[in-house]
C-alpha positions as a Markdown table, in Angstrom:
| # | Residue | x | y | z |
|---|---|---|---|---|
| 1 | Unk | 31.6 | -13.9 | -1.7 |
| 2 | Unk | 30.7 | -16.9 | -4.0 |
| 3 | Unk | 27.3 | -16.7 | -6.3 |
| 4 | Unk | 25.8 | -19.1 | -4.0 |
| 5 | Unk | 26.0 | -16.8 | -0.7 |
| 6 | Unk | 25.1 | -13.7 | -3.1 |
| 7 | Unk | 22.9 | -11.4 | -1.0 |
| 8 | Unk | 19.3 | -10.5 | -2.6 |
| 9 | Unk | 19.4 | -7.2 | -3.8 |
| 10 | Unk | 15.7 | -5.1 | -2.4 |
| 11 | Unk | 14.9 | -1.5 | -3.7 |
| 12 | Unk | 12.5 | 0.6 | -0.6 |
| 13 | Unk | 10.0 | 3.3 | -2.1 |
| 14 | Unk | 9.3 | 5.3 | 0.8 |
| 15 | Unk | 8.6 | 9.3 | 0.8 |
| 16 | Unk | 9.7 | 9.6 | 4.8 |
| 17 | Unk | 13.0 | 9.9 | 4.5 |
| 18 | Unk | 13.5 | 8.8 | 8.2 |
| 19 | Unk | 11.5 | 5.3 | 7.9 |
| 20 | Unk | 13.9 | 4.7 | 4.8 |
| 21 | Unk | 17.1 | 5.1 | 6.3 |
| 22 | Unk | 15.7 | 2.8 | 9.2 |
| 23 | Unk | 14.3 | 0.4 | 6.9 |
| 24 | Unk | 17.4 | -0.2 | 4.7 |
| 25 | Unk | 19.3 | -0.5 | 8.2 |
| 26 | Unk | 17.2 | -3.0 | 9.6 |
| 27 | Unk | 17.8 | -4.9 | 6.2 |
| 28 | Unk | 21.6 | -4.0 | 5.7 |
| 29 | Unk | 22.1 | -5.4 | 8.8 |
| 30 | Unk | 21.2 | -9.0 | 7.2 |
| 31 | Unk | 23.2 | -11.8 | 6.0 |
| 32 | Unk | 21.2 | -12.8 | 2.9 |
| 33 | Unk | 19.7 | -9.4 | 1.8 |
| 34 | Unk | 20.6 | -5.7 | 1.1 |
| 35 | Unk | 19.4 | -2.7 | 0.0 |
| 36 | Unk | 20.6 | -1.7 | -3.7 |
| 37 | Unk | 18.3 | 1.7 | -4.3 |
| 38 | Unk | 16.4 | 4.0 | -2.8 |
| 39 | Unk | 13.3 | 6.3 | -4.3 |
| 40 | Unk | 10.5 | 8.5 | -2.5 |
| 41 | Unk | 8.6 | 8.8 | -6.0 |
| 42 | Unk | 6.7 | 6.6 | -8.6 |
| 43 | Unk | 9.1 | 8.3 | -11.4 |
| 44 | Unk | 12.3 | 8.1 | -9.4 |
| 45 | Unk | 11.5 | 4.1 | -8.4 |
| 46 | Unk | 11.0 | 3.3 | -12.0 |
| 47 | Unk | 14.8 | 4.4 | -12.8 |
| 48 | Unk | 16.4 | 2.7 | -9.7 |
| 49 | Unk | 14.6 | -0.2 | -10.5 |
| 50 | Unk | 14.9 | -0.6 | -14.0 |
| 51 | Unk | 19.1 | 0.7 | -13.2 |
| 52 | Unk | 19.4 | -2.2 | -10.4 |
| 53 | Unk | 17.3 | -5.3 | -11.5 |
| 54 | Unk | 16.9 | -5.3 | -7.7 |
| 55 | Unk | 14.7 | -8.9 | -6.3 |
| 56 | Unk | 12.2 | -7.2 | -4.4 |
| 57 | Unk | 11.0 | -3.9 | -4.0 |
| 58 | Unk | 9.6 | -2.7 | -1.0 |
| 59 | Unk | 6.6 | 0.1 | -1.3 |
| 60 | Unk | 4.7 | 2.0 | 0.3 |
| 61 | Unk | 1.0 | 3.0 | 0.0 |
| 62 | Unk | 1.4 | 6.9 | 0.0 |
| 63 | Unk | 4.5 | 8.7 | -2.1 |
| 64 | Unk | 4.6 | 12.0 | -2.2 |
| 65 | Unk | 1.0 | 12.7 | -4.2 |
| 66 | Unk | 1.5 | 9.5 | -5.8 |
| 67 | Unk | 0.0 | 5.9 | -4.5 |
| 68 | Unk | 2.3 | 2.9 | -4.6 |
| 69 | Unk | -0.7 | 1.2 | -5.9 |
| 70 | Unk | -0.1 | 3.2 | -9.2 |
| 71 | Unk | 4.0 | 2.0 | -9.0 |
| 72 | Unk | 2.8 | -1.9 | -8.7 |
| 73 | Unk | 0.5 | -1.0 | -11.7 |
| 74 | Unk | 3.1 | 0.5 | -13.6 |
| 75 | Unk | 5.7 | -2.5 | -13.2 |
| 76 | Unk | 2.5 | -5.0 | -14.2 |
| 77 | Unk | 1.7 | -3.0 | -17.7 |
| 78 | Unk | 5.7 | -3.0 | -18.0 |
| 79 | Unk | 6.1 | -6.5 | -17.5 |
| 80 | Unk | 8.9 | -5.8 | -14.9 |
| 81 | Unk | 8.7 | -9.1 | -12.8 |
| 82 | Unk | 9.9 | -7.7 | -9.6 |
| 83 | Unk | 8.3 | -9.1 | -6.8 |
| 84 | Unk | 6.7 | -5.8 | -4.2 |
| 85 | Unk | 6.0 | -5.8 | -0.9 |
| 86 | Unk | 3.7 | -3.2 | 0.6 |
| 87 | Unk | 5.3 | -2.0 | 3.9 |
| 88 | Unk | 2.2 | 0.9 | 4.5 |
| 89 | Unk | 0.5 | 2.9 | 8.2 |
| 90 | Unk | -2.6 | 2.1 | 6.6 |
| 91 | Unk | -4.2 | -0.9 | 8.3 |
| 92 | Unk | -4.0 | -4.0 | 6.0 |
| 93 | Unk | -8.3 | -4.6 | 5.9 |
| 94 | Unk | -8.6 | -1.3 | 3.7 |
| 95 | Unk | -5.7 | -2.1 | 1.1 |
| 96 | Unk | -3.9 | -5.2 | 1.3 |
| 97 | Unk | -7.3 | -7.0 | -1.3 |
| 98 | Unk | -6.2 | -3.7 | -3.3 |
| 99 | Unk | -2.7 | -4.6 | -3.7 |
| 100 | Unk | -2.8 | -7.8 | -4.3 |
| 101 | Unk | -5.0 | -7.1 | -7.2 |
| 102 | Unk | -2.5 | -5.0 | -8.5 |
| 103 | Unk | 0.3 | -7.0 | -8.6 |
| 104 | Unk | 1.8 | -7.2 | -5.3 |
| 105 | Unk | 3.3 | -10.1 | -3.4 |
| 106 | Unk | 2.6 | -9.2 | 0.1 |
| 107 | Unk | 1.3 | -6.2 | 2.5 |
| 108 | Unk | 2.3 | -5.3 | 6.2 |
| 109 | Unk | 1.8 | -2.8 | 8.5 |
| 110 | Unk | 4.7 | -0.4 | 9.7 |
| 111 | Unk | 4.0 | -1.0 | 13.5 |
| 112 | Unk | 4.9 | -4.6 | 13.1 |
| 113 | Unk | 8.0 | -5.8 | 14.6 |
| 114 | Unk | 11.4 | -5.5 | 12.4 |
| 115 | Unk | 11.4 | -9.2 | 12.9 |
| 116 | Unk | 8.3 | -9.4 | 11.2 |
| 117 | Unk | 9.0 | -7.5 | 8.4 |
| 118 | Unk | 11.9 | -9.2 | 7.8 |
| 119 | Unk | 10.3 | -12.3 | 7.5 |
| 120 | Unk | 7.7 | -11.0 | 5.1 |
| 121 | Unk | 10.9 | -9.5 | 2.8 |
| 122 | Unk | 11.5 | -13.3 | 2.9 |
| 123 | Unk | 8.5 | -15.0 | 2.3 |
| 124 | Unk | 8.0 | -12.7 | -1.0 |
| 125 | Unk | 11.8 | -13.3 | -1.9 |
| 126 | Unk | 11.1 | -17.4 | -2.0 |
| 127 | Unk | 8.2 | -16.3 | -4.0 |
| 128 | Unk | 5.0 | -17.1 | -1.5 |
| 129 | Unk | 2.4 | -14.5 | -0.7 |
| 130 | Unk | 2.9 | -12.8 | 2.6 |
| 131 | Unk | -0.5 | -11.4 | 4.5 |
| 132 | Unk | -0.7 | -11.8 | 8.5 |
| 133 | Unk | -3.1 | -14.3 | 9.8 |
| 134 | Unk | -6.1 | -12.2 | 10.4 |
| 135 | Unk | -5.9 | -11.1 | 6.7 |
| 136 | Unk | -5.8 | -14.8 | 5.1 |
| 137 | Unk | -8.6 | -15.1 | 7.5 |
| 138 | Unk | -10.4 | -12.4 | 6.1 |
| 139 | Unk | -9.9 | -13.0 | 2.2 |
| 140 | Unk | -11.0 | -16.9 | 3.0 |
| 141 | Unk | -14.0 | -15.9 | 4.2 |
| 142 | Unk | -15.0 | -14.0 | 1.6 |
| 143 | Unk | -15.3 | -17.0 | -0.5 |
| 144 | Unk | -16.5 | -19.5 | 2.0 |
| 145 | Unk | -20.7 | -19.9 | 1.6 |
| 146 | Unk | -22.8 | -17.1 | 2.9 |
| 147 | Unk | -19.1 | -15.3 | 3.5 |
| 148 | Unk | -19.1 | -12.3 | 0.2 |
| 149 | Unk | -19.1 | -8.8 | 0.8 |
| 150 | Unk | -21.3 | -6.2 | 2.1 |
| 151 | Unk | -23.0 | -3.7 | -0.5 |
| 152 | Unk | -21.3 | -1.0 | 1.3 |
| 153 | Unk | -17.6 | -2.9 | 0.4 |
| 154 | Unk | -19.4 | -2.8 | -2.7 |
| 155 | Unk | -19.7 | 0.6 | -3.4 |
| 156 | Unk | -16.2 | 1.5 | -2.3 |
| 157 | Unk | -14.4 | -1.1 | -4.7 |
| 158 | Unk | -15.9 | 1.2 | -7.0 |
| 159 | Unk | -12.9 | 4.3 | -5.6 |
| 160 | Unk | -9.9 | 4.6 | -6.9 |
| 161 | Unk | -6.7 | 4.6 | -5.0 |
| 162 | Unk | -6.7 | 8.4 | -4.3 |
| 163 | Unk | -10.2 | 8.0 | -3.5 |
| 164 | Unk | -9.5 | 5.4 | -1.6 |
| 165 | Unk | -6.8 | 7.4 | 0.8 |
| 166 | Unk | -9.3 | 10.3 | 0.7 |
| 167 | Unk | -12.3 | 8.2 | 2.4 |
| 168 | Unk | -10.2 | 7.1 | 4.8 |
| 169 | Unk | -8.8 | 9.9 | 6.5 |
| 170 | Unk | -12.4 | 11.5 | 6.1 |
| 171 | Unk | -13.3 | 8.8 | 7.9 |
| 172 | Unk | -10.6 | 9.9 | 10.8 |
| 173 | Unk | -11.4 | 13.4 | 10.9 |
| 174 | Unk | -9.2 | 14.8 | 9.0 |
| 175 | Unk | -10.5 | 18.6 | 7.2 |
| 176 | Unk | -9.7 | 18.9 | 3.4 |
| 177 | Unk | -6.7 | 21.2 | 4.6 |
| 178 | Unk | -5.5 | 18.0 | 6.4 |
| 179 | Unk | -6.0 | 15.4 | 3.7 |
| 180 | Unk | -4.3 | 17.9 | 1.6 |
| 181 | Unk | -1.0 | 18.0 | 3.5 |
| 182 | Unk | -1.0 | 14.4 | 4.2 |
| 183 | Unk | -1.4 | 13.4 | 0.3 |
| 184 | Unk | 0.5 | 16.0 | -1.0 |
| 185 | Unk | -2.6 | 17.4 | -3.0 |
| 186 | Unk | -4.0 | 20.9 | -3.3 |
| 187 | Unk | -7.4 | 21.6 | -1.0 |
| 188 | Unk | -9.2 | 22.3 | -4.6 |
| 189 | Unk | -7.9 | 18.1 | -5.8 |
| 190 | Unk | -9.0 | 16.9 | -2.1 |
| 191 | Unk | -12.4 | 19.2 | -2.6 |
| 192 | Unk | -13.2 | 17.0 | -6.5 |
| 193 | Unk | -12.3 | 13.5 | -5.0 |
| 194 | Unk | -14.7 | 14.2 | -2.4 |
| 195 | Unk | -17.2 | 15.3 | -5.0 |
| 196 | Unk | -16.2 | 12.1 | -6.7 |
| 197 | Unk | -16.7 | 10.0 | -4.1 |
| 198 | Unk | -20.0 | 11.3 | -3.0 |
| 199 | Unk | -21.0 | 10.6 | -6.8 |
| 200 | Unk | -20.1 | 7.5 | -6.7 |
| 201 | Unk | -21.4 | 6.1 | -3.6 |
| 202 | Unk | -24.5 | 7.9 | -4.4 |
| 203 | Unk | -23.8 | 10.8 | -1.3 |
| 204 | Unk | -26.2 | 13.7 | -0.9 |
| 205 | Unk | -23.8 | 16.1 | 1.3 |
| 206 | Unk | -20.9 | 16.4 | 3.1 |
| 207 | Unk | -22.3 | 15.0 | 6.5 |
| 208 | Unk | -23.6 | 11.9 | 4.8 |
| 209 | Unk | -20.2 | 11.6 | 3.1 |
| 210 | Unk | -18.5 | 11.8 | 7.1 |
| 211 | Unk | -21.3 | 9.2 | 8.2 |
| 212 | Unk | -20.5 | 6.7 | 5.6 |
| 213 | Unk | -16.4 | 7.3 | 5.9 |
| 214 | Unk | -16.7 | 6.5 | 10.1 |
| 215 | Unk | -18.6 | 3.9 | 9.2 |
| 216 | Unk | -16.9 | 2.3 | 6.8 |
| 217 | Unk | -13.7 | 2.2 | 8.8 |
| 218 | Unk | -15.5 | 1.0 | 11.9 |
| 219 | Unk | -16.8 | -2.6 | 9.7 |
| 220 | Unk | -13.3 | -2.7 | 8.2 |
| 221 | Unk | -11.1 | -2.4 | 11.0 |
């Protein structure tokens, strides 16, 4: 194969090891790209990716009690210039603004189409930002007149990542038992983010806490 017909080289961060192995299929199958590495942790995706050099890496939003948020972070402070993509189940109007604050190049769901996602690999790869429609949209009207954000998006920008992820599934139900499994934290971790968050967005208990959360996810999605 001569330099010019080289394929690009893409690293996937993903803790499910059944969406990786279909993920680097979908890709493998490709003329122009491959996959080079493979990680389901913030520590393990630093090696492969400092190993391999790879031109993209593809990310997702929860790693094994780690956020890829904190992965995009890390390559920033490192000055790594790999370009991410945030392939994530969490619905884009809750944390595609987040990652592209911290560094990465574009954000998609996982129930798009694999045509999709292949085409948001290669936006990022010819170094454009990839968001869907609805989300350019969304981040344009936030800076049109009369367009900014409600006090309660406010308050939440104010969360971290974790407590991010923690609102959210508080906001779907989910017991601190749940939220445990799901993040890969203990119930006691899950029990002082929610204490944290409550602080924060000035909370007096745990049903105003579930009141906000619903509500929250209701304006956002």
């Amino acid at each position: 194969m001569s330099k010019t017909n080289k394929k690009q080289r893409i690293v996937v961060v993903e803790d499910h090891p059944m969406v990786r192995e279909h993920l680097a299929q979908i890709i493998n199958k490709e003329s122009d790209i491959e996959v080079c590495g493979e990680a389901d942790n913030i520590q393990q995706a630093m090696r492969v990716i400092r190993n391999m050099s790879p031109d993209l890496v593809v990310v997702d939003i929860t790693l094994n009690g780690d956020s890829g948020l904190e992965l995009i972070k890390g390559l920033k402070v490192l000055s790594m210039p790999t370009p991410v993509l945030v392939l994530s189940m969490h619905d884009e109007s809750l944390y595609a603004e987040r990652a592209l604050r911290a560094g990465a190049k574009g954000y998609i769901t996982k129930h798009k189409a694999s045509s999709e996602v292949l085409s948001a690999i290669r936006r990022v790869l010819a170094g454009e930002i990839y968001l869907s429609e609805k989300m350019v949209s969304s981040v344009l009207h936030k800076f049109a007149p009369g367009g900014g954000k409600s006090v309660k998006s406010w308050s939440v920008d104010r969360l971290t990542d974790r407590e991010l992820a923690v609102l959210e599934l508080i906001g779907h139900g989910h017991t601190s038992r749940a939220i445990a499994d799901s993040l890969g934290l203990r119930i006691t971790t899950v029990d002082t983010y929610r204490a944290r968050i409550k602080e924060k967005l000035n909370l007096q208990n745990a049903f105003e806490l579930q009141h906000f959360a619903i509500q929250w996810l209701r304006e956002r999605t």
